[in-house]
N, C-alpha and C positions, 0 to 999 in steps of 0.2 A: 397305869398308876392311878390310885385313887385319894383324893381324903375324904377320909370317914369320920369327922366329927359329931357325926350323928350315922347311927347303920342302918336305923329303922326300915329292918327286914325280915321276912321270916319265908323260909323256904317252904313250898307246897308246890307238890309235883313239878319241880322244873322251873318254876317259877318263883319269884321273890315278892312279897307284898309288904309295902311300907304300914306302920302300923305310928301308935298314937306315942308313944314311949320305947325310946330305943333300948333302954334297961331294961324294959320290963318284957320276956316274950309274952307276955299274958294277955297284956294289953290290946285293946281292937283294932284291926286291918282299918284301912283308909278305904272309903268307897263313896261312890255318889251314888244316891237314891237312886232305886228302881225306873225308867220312865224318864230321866231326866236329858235334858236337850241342854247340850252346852255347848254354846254359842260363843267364839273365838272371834275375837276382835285386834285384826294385824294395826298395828301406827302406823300412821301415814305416812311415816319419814321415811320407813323402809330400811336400806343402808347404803348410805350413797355411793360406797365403791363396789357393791355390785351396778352389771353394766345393764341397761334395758329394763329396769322392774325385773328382775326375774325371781328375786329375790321373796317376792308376792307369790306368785304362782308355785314355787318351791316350798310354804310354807303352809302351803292349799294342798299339795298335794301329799304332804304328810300326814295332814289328819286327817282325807280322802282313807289314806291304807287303811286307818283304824276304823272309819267310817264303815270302812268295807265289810272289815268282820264284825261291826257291832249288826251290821242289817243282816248279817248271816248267821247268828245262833244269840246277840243280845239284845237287851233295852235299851240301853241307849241311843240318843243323834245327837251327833257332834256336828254344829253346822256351822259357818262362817259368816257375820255380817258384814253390816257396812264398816270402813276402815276408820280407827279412833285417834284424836289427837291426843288421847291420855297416856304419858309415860309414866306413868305410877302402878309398880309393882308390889301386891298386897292387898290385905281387904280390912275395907271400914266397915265395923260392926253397925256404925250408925250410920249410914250411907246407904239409897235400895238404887244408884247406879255402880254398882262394882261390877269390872267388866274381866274378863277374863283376856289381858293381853298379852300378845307377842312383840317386843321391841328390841332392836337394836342399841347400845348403848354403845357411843364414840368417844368415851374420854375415859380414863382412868380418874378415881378420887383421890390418888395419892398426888400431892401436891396440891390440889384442887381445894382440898377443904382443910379450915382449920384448924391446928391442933388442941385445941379448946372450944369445939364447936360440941352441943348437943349432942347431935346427931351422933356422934361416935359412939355415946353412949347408950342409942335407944338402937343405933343398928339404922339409921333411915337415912345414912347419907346419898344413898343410890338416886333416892327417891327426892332427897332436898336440892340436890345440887344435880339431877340429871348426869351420874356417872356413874361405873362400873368400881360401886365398892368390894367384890368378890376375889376369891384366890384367882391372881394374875392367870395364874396357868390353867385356870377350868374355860373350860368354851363356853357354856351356857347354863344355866340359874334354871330350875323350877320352884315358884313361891307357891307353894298351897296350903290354905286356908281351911281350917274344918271343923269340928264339933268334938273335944274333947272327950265327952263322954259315949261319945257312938263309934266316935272314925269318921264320920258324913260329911263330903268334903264339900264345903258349900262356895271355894273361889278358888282359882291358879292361875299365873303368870308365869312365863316365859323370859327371860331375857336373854340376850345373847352379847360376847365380849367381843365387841368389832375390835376396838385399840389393839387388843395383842394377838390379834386370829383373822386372817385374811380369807374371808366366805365367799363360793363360789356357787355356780350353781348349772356348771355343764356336765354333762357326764362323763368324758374324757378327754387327753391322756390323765393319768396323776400326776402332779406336778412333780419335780426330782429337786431335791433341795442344792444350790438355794434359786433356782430358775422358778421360783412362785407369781405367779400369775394369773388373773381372771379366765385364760384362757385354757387353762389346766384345774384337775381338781385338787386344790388347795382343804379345806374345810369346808365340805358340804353340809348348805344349810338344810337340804332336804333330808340326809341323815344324819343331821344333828336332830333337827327338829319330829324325826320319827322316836326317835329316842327319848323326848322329851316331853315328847304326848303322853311316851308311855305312864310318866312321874306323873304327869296329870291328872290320868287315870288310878293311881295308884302301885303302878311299880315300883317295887326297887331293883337296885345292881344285881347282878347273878354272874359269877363266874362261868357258866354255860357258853361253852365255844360258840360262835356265830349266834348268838343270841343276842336281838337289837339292843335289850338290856344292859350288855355290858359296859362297862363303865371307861373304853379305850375308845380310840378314831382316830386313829393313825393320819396323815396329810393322803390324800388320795382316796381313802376310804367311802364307797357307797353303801355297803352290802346293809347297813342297816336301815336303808330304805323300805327292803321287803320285812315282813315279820316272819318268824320264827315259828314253828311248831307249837314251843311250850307259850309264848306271848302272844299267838291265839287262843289256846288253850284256857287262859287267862282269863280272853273275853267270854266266853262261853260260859266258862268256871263262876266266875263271880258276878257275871253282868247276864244270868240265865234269860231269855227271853219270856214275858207270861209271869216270870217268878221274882221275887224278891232279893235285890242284890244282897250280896254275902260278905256280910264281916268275916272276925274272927272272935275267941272268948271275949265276952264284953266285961270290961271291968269300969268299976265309976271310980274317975280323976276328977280333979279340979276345974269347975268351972268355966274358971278365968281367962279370955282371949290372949294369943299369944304367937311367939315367932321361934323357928327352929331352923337351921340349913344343913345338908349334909351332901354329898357328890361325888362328882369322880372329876379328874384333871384333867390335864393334859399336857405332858411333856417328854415327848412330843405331841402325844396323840391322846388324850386325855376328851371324856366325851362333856359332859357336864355336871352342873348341881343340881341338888335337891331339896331344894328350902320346904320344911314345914312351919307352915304358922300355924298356930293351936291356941286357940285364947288365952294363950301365956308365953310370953318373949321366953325360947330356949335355943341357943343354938346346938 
């Protein structure tokens, strides 16, 4: 089950690439520069109903997969720092500490905020009141931030919906509804968050059977841990090693900074969003 309020996709070989304008297919693919080392900053809070930190090392090991194939035919390094206490998901133009985080979010905004507060209006209650303002039923949020006129994706954040999705992080049995428990796999964070590297880097959804891509995850579901044929493919394709990463047609838009989200569910098994911000609020 997906919502697409934004589809910003375009199919190449197997593969789906989020682009700058979901109306327009003309528009330029999402990419990060040639060379570029991006640097993954987990919150320290982690999430406290997973048991032991594991929650850490599951999150490390997502973007490890992707690491994997970018040292094996791309440019990129995806590397992981020290852990941040910034739960703000988004990027400030005027700002040179924008950190690219992954955070757990424990509270729903519904009821939380008021119905006459700003923020409703500008989209940032997530972000004002530390709560999961996103569709109840998506697992987890990709926010990236980029350069309208290029595709060039210069921020991304992760969040993930603790309140209504119980995250696990062992590898077996699948839990059996409704016996959910840490002890079983409920919602795996490490294939949510392989999934959600992908947005990072610029994928989108793809109907493509077993393709980490897809926009479903089922309660028990790992398989999206490992990548796919075509979303190596991907790396190689657009992230060539020696060469210059790969848009698509370049066409000149609007300047102006801004916000867009679009995803997949989950009900039951719905994987996550995918927020674009583009130097102009769209959703």
């Amino acid at each position: 089950m997906i919502f697409a309020k934004v589809a910003l996709a375009v199919v190449l070989s197997q593969y789906v690439r989020t682009r700058v304008d979901d109306r327009d297919p003309q528009s330029p693919c999402l990419y990060w520069k040639e060379n570029s080392v991006i640097d993954i900053r987990q919150n320290s809070d982690g999430n406290p109903d997973t048991p032991g930190l594991t929650e850490f090392s599951a999150v490390t090991k997502a973007f490890a997969t992707w690491q994997t194939e970018q040292a094996s035919c791309g440019s990129l390094t995806i590397t992981e720092g020290p852990r941040t206490s910034t739960r703000v998901a988004g990027y400030d133009e005027k700002s040179a500490n924008n950190e690219n985080v992954v955070l757990f979010r424990q509270k729903m905004c519904t009821g939380i905020v008021p119905t006459n507060d700003e923020c409703l209006a500008d989209d940032d209650c997530g972000n004002k009141y530390d709560c999961w303002q996103h569709a109840p039923t998506a697992i987890a949020i990709t926010t990236t931030s980029f350069h309208p006129q290029s595709g060039q994706i210069l921020d991304s954040d992760i969040e993930l919906n603790a309140p209504r999705f119980l995250f696990t992080t062992v590898d077996s049995p699948p839990c059996v509804s409704p016996m959910f428990d840490v002890s079983c796999v409920a919602t795996d964070v490490q294939n949510t968050l392989t999934h959600e590297a992908g947005h990072l880097l610029g994928l989108g959804h793809t109907n493509e059977v077993g393709s980490t891509m897809t926009p479903r995850a089922d309660p028990g579901e790992t398989s999206k841990r490992d990548l796919d044929l075509n979303s190596k493919k991907f790396v190689c394709d657009v992230y060539p090693a020696g060469r210059p990463s790969k848009s698509c047609v370049i066409k000149v838009v609007d300047d102006e900074l801004g916000k867009a989200k679009t995803g997949c569910a989950a009900a039951p098994g719905g994987l996550g969003l995918l927020a674009l911000l583009f130097l102009r609020r769209r959703r």
